[in-house]
C-alpha positions as a printed Julia matrix, in Angstrom:
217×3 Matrix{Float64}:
 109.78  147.34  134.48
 106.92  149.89  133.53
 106.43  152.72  135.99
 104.43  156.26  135.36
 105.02  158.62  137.87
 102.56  160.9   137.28
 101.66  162.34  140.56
  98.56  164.69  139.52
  96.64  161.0   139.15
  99.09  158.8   141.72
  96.87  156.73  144.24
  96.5   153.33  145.64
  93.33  152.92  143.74
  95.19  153.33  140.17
  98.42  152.22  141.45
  97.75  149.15  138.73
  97.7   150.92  135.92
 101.26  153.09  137.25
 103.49  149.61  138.04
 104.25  147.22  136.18
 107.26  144.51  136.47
 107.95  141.18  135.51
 111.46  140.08  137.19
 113.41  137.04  137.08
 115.45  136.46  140.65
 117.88  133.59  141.55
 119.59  133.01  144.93
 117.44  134.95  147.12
 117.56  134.77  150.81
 114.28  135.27  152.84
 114.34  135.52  156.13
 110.46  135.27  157.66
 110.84  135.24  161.24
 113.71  135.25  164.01
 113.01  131.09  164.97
 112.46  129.85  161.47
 114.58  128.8   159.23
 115.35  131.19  156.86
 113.92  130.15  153.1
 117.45  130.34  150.78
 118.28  129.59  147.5
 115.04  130.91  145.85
 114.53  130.77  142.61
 111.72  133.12  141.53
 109.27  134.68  138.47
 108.26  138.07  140.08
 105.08  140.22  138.67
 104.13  143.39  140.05
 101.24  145.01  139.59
 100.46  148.11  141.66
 100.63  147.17  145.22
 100.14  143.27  144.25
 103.33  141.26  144.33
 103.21  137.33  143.27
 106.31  135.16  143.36
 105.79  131.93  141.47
 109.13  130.08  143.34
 110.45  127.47  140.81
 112.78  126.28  143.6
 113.51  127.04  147.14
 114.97  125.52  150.46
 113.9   125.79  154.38
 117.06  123.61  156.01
 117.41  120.88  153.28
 113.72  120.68  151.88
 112.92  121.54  148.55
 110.07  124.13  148.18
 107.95  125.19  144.97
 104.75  127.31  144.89
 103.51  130.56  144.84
 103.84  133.45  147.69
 101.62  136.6   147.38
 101.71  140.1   148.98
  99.45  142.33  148.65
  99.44  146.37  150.18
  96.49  146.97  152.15
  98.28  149.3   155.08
 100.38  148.09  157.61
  98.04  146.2   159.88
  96.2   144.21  157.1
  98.81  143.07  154.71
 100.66  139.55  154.57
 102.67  137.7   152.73
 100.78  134.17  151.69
 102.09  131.37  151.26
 101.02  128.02  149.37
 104.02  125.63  148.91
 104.77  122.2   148.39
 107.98  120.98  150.59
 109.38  117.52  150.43
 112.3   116.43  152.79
 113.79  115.14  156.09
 111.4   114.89  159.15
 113.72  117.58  160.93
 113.35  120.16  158.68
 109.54  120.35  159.13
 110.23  120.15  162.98
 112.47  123.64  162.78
 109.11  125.6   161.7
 107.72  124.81  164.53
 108.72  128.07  167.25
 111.71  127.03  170.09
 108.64  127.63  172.89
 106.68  125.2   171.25
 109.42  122.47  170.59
 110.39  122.87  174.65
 106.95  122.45  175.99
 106.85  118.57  173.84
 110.33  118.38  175.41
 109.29  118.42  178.62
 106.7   115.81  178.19
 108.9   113.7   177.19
 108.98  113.73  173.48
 112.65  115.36  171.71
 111.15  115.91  168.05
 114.47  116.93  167.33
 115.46  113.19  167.13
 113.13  112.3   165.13
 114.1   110.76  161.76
 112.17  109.81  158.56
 111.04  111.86  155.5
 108.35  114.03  155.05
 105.91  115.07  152.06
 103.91  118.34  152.9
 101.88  121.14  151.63
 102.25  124.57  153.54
  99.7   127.41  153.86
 101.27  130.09  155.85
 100.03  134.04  156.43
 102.73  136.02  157.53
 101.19  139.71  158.75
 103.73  142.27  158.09
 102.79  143.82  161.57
 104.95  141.77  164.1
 102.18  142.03  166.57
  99.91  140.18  164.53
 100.35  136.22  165.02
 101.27  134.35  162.4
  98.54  132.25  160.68
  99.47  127.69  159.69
  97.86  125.17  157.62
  99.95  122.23  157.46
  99.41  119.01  156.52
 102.01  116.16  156.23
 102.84  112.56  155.62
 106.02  111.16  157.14
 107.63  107.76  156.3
 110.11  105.65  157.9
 109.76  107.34  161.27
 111.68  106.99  163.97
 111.93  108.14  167.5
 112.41  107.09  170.96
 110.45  108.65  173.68
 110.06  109.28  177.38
 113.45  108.03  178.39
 113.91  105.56  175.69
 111.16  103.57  177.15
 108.88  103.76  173.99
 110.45  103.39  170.48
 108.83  104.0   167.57
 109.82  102.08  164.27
 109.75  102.7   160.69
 106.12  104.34  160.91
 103.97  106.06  158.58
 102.5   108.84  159.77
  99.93  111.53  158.59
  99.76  114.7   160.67
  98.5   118.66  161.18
  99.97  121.57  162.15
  97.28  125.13  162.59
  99.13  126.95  164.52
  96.71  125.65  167.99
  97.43  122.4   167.5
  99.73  119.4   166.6
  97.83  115.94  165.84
  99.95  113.32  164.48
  98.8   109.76  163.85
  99.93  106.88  162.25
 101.04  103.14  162.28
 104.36  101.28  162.99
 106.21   99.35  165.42
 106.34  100.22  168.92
 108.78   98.19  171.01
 108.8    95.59  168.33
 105.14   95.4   168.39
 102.9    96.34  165.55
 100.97   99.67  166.85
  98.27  102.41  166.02
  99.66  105.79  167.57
  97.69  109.32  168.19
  99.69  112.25  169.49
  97.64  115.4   170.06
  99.46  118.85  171.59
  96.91  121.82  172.37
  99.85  124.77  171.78
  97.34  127.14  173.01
  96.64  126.58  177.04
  93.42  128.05  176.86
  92.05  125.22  174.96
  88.7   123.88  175.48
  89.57  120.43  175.54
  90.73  118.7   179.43
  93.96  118.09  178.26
  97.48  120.13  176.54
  98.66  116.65  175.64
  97.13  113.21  174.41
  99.35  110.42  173.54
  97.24  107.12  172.6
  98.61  103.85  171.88
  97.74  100.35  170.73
  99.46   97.52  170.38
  98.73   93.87  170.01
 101.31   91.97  172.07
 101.25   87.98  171.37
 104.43   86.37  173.18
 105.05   83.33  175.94
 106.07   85.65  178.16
């Protein structure tokens, strides 16, 4: 840890030049927002230089998913600086679900869909901006592929079966879609949820479905 407080010369501009750290830290808790799970466990190479902070995170958790990648934060005043994330997060299905706000989850409840039941596990890559000013919104990029899906929907009357399936998350919108067995058939399946309700498209939810049914009866 290098720092020159020499305050005749001291400003934001040469703030580089004045700090300097390189820190090792190991079971830190972070916790991002009030809905979210909070990220625990962190394992962490810190450098600091000036107002630029990068974490390189060797290890981390959100519920039971592993996490590894690198989170930046740099000072630019209190209504332009974020933390940024870019992760890579590998775990259950549910896990991934929790990230996604309590408003949000309710609204796909009410149409019929409880993601909370959802089962399978999930491979994903995370882009997230977190504005340090809580009146700024917070800013997604995920991507995702889930295997071994399973969920039952709208009353139990459609159940999904050991799908694969491939989906986005940018904050607007949730567009899942993917393959497996729906009611014992073999199905394609599109989910689509506008979080935003001043969308442009006609619709806040699009569920499509097709399935080749061959039987007697």
């Amino acid at each position: 840890f290098d720092l020159n407080l020499d305050y005749a010369n001291l400003d934001l501009n040469s703030l580089a030049d004045k700090l300097k750290a390189n820190l090792r830290v190991v079971d830190l808790e972070y916790k991002y927002d009030k809905d979210f799970p909070a990220l625990s466990k962190i394992d962490t190479n810190v450098t600091i230089s000036g107002a630029s902070v990068e974490f390189l995170i060797n290890q981390a958790y959100s519920s039971n998913s592993v996490l590894s990648g690198v989170m930046t934060f740099d000072w630019q005043g209190k209504d332009k600086s974020n933390f940024v994330f870019n992760d890579d997060a590998k775990g259950k299905v549910i896990d991934l679900i929790e990230c996604i706000s309590n408003d949000n989850y309710d609204k796909v409840k009410k149409q019929g869909i409880d993601l909370k039941k959802i089962t399978g596990q999930a491979t994903s890559k995370i882009e997230l901006i977190i504005p340090i000013n809580p009146n700024i919104k917070n800013s997604y990029n995920i991507s995702t592929v889930m295997t071994g899906v399973n969920i039952k929907a709208f009353s139990d009357n459609i159940i999904l079966q050991n799908a694969k399936i491939t989906g986005t998350f940018n904050g607007d919108k949730i567009h899942l879609i993917g393959t497996g067995k729906i009611n014992n058939y073999d199905s394609d399946v599109s989910y689509q949820h506008y979080i935003n309700d001043n969308n442009q498209s006609d619709y806040n939810y699009l569920l499509n479905v097709k399935t080749k049914i061959i039987a007697n009866k």
